[in-house]
N, C-alpha and C positions, 0 to 999 in steps of 0.2 A: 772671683774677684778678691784682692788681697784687701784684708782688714785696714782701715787707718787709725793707726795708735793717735790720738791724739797726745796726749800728753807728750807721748815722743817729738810729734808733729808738730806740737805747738809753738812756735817764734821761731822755728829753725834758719829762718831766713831773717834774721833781725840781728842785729847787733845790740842785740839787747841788754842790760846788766849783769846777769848771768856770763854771757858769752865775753864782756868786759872783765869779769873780775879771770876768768881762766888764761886769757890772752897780755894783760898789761901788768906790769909789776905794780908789787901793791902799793905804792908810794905814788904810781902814776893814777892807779882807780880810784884811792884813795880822794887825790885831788878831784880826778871826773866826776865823779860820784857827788861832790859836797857843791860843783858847777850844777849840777842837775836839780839837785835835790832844793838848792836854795837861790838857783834864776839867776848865780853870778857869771862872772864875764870870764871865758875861759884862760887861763894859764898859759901863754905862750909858751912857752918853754917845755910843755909836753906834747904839742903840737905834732909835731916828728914823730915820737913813739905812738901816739897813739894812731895817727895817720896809715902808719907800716902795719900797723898791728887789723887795725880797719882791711887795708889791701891784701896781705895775706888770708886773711879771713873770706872774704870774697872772692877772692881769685880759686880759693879751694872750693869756693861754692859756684862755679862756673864765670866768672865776669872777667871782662874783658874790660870794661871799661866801665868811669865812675860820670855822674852828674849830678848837679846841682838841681836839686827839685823843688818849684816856687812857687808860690801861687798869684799870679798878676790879679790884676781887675778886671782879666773877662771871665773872671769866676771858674776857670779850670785849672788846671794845675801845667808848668810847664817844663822844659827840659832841653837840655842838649849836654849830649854824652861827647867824651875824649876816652879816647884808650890810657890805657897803664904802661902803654910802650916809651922807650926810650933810647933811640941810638947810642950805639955806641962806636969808636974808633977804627973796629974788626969788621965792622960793616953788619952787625946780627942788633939785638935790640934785649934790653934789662925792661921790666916791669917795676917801674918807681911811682909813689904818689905823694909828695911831702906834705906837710903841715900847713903851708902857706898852701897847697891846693886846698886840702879839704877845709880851711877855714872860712878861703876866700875865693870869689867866682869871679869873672865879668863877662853875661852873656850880652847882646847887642839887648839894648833897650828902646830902640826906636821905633817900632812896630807894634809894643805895647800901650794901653789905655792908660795916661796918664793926667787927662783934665786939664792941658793946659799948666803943666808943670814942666814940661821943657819942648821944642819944639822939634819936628821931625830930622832934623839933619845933626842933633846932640841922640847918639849915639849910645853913650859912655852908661852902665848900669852895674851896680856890682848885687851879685848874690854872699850873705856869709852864713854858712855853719849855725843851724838852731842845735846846741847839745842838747836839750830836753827832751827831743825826738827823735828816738830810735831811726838812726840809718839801716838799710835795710839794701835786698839783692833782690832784682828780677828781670828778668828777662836780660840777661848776660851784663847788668850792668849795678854797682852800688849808686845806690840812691843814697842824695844823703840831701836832708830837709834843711831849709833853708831859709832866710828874710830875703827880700827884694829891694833894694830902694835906691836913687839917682847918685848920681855926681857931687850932687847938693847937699844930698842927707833927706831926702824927701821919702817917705814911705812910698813905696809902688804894688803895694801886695796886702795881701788880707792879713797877715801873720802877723807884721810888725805891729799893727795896732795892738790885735788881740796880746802880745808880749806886753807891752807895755801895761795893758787894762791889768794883767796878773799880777804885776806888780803893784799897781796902787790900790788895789783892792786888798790885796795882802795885806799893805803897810797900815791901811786903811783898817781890817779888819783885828790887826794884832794890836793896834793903840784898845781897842774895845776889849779884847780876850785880856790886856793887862790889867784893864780897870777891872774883871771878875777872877783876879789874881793866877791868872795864867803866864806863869814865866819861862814854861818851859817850850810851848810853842815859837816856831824860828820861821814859818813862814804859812801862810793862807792859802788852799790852792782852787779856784775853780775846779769843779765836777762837771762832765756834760756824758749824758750818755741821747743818742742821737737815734731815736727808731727811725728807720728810713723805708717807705711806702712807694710802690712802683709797681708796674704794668707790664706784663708780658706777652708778646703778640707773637705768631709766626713770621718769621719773615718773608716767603712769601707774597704774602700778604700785603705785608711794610713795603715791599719793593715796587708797590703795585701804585704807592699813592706819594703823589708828590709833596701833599702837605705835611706827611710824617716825616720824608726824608728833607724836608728843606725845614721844617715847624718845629718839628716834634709832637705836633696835635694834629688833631684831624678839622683842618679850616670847615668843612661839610661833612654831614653823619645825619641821618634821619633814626630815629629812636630805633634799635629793635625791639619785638613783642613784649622780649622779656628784658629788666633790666636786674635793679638789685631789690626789689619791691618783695621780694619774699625772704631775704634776708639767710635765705640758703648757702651762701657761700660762704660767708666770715665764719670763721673759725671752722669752713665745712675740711673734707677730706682733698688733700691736695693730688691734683693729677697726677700720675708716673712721673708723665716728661717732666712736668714742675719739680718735682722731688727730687728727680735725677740733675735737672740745674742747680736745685737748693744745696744735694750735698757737694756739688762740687765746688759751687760757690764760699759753703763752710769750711772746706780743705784748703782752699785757698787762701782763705781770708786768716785759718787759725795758721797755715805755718808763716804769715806776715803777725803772726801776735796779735790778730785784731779778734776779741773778745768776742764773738758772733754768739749769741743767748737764743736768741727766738727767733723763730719765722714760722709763719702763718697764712690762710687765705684771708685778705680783706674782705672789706663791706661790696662792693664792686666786683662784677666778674673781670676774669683776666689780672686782677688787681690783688697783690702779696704784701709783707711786709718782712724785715729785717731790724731783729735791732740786738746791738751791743750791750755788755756790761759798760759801768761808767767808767770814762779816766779823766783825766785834766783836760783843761778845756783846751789846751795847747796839739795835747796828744790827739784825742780824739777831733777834732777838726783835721789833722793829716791824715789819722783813720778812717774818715767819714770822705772824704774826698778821695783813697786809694780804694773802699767800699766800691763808690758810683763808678769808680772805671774797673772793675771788676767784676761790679752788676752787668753792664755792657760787653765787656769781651767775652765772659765765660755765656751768656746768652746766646752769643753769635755762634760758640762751637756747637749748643745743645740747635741751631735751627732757628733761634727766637730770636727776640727784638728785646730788650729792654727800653722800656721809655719813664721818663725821668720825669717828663712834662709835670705840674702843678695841673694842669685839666687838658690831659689827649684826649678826654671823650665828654661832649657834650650829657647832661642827662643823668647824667650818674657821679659817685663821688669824685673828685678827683683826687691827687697824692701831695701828702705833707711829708712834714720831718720834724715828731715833735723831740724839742731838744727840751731834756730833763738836765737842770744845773742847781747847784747845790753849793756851799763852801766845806772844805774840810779842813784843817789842821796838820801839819806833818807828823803827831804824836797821835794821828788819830778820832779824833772826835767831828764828826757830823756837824755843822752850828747848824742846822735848819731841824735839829732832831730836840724833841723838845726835852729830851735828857734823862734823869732820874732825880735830882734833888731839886731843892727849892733857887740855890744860887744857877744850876744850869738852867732852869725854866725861865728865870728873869732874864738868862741869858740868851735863851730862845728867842723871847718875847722881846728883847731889843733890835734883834737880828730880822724879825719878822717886822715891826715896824720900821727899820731903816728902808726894806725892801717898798713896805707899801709906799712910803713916801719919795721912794724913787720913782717907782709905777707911776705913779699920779704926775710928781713933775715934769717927768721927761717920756710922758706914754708916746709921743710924738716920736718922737729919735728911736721909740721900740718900733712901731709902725712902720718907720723909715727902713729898719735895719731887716724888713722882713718883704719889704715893696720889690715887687719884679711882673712885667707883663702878665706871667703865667699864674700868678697868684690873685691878680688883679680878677680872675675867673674864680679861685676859688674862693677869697673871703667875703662871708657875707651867704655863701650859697649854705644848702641844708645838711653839710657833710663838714662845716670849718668853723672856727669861729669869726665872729662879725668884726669888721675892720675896727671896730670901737675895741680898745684898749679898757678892759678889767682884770680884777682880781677875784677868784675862788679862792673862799676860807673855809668852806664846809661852816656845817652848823655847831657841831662844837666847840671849834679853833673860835667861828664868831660871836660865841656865848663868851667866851673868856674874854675878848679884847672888850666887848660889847659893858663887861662887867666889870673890868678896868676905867673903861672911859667915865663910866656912870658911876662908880665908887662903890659898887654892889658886890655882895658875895655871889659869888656863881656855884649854882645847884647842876650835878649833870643827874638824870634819872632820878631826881627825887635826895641825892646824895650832895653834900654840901664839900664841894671840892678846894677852894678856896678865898682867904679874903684879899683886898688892896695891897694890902704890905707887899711890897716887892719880895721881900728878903724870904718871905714866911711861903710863898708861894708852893703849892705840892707838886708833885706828878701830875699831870693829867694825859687819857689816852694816846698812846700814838696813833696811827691810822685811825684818827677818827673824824676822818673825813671822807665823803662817798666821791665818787669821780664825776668831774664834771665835764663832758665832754666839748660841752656848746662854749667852754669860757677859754678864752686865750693864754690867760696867765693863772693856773692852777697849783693850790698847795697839797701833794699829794704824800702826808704824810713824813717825810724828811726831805723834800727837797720842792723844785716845781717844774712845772710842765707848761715851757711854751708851745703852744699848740699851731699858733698863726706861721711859724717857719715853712714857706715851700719844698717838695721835695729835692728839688734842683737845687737847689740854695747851699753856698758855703756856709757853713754855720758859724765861723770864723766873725761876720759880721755880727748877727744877735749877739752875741757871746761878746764882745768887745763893748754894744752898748752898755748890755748887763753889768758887765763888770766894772764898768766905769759912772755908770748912776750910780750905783747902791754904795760905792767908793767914796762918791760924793756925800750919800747919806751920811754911813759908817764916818764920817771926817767930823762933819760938822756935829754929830754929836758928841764924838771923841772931844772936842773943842769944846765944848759945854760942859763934859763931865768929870775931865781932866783938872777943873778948878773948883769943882763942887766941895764944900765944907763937908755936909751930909750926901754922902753917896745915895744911900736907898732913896730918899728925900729927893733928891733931883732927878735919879734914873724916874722915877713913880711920877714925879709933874713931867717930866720929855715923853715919856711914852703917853701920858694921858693927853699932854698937849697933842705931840705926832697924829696920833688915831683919830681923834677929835678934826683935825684939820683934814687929814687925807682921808678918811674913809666913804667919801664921796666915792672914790676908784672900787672900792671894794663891792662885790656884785653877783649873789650865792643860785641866781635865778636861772631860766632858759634863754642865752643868748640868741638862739634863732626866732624867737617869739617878736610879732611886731612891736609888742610897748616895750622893748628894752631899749632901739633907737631913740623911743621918745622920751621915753626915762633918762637915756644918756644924756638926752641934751636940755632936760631941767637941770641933770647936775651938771654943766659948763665941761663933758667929758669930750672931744674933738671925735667927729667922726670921718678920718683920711680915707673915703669912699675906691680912690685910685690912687698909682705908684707915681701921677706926677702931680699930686698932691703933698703927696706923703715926703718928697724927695726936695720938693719946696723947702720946707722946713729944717734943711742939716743946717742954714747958717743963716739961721735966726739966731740975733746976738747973746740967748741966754744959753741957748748950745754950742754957739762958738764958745764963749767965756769956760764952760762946763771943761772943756774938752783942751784949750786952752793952759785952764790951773791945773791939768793932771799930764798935761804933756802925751794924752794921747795922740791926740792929731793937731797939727798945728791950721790955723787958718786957711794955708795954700793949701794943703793937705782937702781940709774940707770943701772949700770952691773946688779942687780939682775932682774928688768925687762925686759932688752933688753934678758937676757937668758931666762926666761919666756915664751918670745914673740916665741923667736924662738924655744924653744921644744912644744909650743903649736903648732905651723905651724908644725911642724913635724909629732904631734900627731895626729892632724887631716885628713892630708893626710895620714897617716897610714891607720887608720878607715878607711877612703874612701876606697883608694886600696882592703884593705882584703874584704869588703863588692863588691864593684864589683867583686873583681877574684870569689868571691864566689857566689854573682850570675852566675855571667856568667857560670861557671863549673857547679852545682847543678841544675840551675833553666833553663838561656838559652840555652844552649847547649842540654838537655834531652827535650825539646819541639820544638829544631829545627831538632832532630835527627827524631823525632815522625813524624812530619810534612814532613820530606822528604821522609822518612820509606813509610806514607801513598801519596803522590806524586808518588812515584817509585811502588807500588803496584796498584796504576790507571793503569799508564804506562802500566804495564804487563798486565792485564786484558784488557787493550787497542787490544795491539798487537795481543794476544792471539785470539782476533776477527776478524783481519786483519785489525784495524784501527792503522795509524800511529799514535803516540803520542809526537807528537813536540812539542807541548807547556810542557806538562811534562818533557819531557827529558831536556828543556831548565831550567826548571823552577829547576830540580832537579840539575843539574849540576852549576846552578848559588851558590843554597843553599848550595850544597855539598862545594863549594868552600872559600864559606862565612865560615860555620861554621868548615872547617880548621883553616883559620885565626883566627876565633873568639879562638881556643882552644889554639892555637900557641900564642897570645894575652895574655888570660888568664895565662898562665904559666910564659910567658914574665912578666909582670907582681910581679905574686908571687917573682920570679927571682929579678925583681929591689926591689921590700921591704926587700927582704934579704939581699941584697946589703946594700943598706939606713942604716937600723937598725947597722949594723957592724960598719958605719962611727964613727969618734971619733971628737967630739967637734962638739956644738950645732949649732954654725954657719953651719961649713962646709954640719953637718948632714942635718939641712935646707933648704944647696941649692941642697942636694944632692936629696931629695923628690921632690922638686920645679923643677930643672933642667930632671929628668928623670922617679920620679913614676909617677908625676903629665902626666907628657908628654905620658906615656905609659898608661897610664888609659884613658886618651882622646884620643889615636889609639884607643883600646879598646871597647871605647865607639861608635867610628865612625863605626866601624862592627856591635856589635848590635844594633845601632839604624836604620841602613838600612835591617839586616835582618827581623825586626821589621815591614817593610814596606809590607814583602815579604811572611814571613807566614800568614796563617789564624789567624783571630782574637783570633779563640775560641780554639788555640794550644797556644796561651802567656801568660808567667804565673803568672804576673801581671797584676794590671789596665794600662790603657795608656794615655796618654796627653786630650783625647779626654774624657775617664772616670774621670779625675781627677780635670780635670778643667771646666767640665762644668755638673756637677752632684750634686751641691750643691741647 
């Protein structure tokens, strides 16, 4: 097998800066370059060259044809490709792409999820041109990344926000780095790097069950013997086949430019992880979203399944995506890195209090931005962190602020580290904080770790709220310290004030332990149990207003999400429901009837001999009782989706899924998965926990 040169390999298909500086004259890169670098609005007028310059490049890397690639609100990414062809007079055809294409798109937007921002028979959507992310070539066509949004000017896509959040967090961030006499920084960039956690099944297998191929989860699953209970698997030795998916996966992923660092066996059988170096939170969100459809295709060539689900299997962990965010600098510097002198550590220390006091205000809008069906299983369970929104500061980060608030010198190990004085402030450890796996919002050292992000999940949303609280922080105290007489003097009373008021949120304990709920809710901390909870909450008037003064989303914008949100939770437990009742009715009920059929037919042949048949009779009457309920269940059931469906308005309809199909499907479930236990193997008429998870 031929060797893969990485480094040769690596971005080959990207139109990356590299491949820009050899292809466009330097006058054109020049310009590109300072649009990228600094989030301006690009130059008309090099549209054309660069455009040509784009189509030549690609055409010589096979394509035939370019697209505009978006990302709507039904959270995947989408597309429709044109050729590069162009008649001409002779009757044969030229390969053109101009300027005005590659800036600007207009694919039909009427089929997409819009919330009641324009109505089915408007039509009209344009895509334009994102330059910050590398266009790219695959599968015979340029991709080239893009915003989405209406006729009106309305966002229709995950991206537009996230642009915007970049921006005012920046502006936001650089009024701060001026007050610590930073003049040479020119703009603040979001960091995300996104481990992504997922599930590997045979396909086979997956073909065999209706609730993977319609769910993505397994509606019914009875425990196998074994699950993750010995902790064998994480970090164990990966399968062949697994290995042989991973590197082709990484070949993939590196000649698209995408950073692929680590991969691993999870906590979970069947269960891996992936994850990236960091880049901008712009970047890496189109990275992370070209990742998951590459998880899935290149799976399909090896035989396997990729599954994405937040929890396809009962019992065991399910899959996140923790997204690690950070701010940097264009000249370089880390803010969330506590530095080496005493002016950078105050500068830390300002950075880290805007953040907490984001946390705290708008923990709601974090919860919101992480709510979906499939997560609604994982948080809270003993593998994620609990739907209550905190902050991990480790014990020595929380010795310092602790020492701050209180006006105390802080000792670490017996060692007198520092006093009050802002200005005077020393070094203290980096990484010196242990990992906290149970806590949602963790500071691991130079950056943090939200943990609550589902695997499924565009990270495009978190990342957008992020960036847009801590913007807000980062402003208002810009605004405070911009007019301070005594600089150290005011930073020293904001941050003492900040800590002092927010450190309610802040919380170094075991989030899956019972008294953390109850402790949350002495300190007034919300705990959004489910995603039509949590989805309530985007237009409460202190987050319209938030959201509002930064020009992230304008009000229509957010009514049209928040209804979104909620007819997609609707829609989904739909799916689910019909697909259970219809197993259940079709597939288990006609193999437990079989099964007890031939049980009661022992029985009598039993008898018939003069031998009693007590275990039969027992075994038959348990079944017979079981698959009553299972049927009485099943109907039940259908009964609440008919219900549902009727209700009027998206909320109510929401909670009306949530509050009773959701609830009757899980009776449901709890019948077949014990009769599961009870018939013969070779009567059930799928694979089971045992065939699914450990047959790869």
């Amino acid at each position: 097998m031929e060797n893969f040169n990485v480094v040769e390999q690596f971005g080959i298909d990207v139109f990356n800066e590299e491949t820009m500086r050899q292809r466009l004259p330097k006058n054109v890169f020049k310009t590109l370059k300072k649009t990228i670098a600094e989030g301006k609005e690009l130059d008309s007028s090099i549209a054309d060259i660069v455009a040509n310059a784009m189509k030549d490049w690609a055409i010589e890397k096979g394509a035939t044809h370019y697209t505009h690639w978006f990302q709507p609100m039904t959270g995947i990414t989408a597309e429709k490709h044109d050729s590069f062809i162009s008649p001409t007079n002779e009757g044969t055809v030229i390969m053109e792409f101009s300027g005005k294409e590659l800036i600007k798109g207009e694919p039909d937007a009427s089929s997409f999820p819009s919330g009641g921002i324009r109505a089915t028979f408007e039509a009209r959507g344009y895509t334009a041109w994102d330059p910050t992310s590398y266009a790219f070539v695959k599968g015979g066509s340029l991709y080239i990344p893009t915003a989405f949004y209406s006729y009106s000017g309305e966002a229709l896509d995950k991206k537009t926000p996230l642009l915007r959040s970049m921006d005012v967090v920046s502006d936001a961030a650089l009024r701060i780095l001026k007050l610590f006499g930073n003049t040479t920084a020119k703009r603040v960039v979001a960091t995300v790097g996104a481990e992504q956690e997922y599930f590997l099944i045979d396909k086979k297998n997956y073909d065999k069950r209706k609730d993977l191929i319609f769910t993505g989860r397994t509606l019914f699953g009875a425990p196998a013997p074994k699950g993750q209970e010995l902790d064998d698997h994480y970090f164990g030795v990966i399968k062949d086949r697994v290995a042989d998916y991973m590197k082709d996966l990484d070949e993939r992923l590196w000649k698209l430019g995408i950073t692929s660092k680590t991969k691993h066996n999870e906590v979970a059988p069947a269960q891996h992880e992936n994850a990236p170096i960091f880049a901008p939170a712009n970047l890496a969100t189109d990275q992370n979203q070209l990742t998951m459809e590459l998880m899935k295709k290149v799976a399909l060539e090896h035989g396997l399944v990729c599954l994405l689900h937040e929890k396809p299997f009962a019992g065991i962990n399910g899959s996140g995506k923790h997204d690690n965010w950070s701010l940097s600098t264009d000249d370089g510097q880390n803010l969330l890195d506590p530095g080496n002198s005493p002016m950078e550590n105050a500068q830390f220390l300002t950075f880290l209090a805007a953040i907490i006091k984001a946390v705290d205000e708008y923990s709601d809008l974090l919860r919101m931005s992480v709510a979906s069906p499939g997560n609604d299983h994982r948080l809270g369970a003993n593998e994620a962190p609990p739907a209550i929104i905190s902050i991990f500061l480790g014990e020595e980060l929380q010795g310092v602020v602790d020492a701050l608030v209180e006006g105390k010198e802080y000792t670490s190990n017996g060692k007198q580290m520092f006093n009050v004085g802002v200005s005077s402030l020393p070094d203290f450890p980096k990484d010196s904080t242990d990992r906290n796996r149970t806590s949602p919002f963790a500071f691991t050292g130079n950056k943090f770790e939200f943990r609550m992000v589902g695997s499924n999940l565009n990270i495009a949303g978190p990342n957008t709220i992020l960036n847009t609280i801590v913007a807000n922080s980062l402003t208002e105290f810009a605004d405070e310290l911009e007019g301070a007489e005594n600089f150290n003097e005011a930073l020293h009373d904001l941050l003492v004030k900040t800590i002092s008021e927010h450190k309610r949120v802040i919380f170094n304990g075991n989030g899956y332990g019972d008294e953390w709920p109850v402790e949350a809710e002495k300190r007034g901390l919300p705990n959004l149990k489910s995603t039509v909870d949590a989805v309530a909450c985007i237009t409460s008037p202190k987050n319209i207003a938030l959201f509002k003064k930064f020009g992230v989303y304008s009000e229509v914008e957010l009514h049209s999400r928040q209804e979104i949100l909620f007819e997609n939770y609707s829609k989904v437990i739909n799916i689910e429901a019909l697909t259970a009742a219809d197993m259940a009715k079709t597939e288990i009920l006609p193999a437990v009837m079989k099964f007890a059929k031939d049980v009661c037919d022992i029985a009598a042949s039993k008898k018939a001999i003069g031998l009693e048949p007590t275990v039969e009779t027992e075994m038959a009457k348990k079944v017979n009782d079981l698959t009553a309920a299972l049927s009485e269940k099943a109907y039940a059931l259908s009964d609440a989706v008919v219900k549902a469906q009727e209700v009027e308005g998206e909320e109510a309809k929401a909670r009306c899924y949530h509050d009773e199909v959701f609830s009757t499907m899980q009776s449901l479930r709890a019948v077949a998965d014990e009769l599961e236990t009870i018939v013969g193997e070779e009567y059930w008429p799928y694979p089971t926990y045992d065939e699914l998870l450990f047959n790869v």
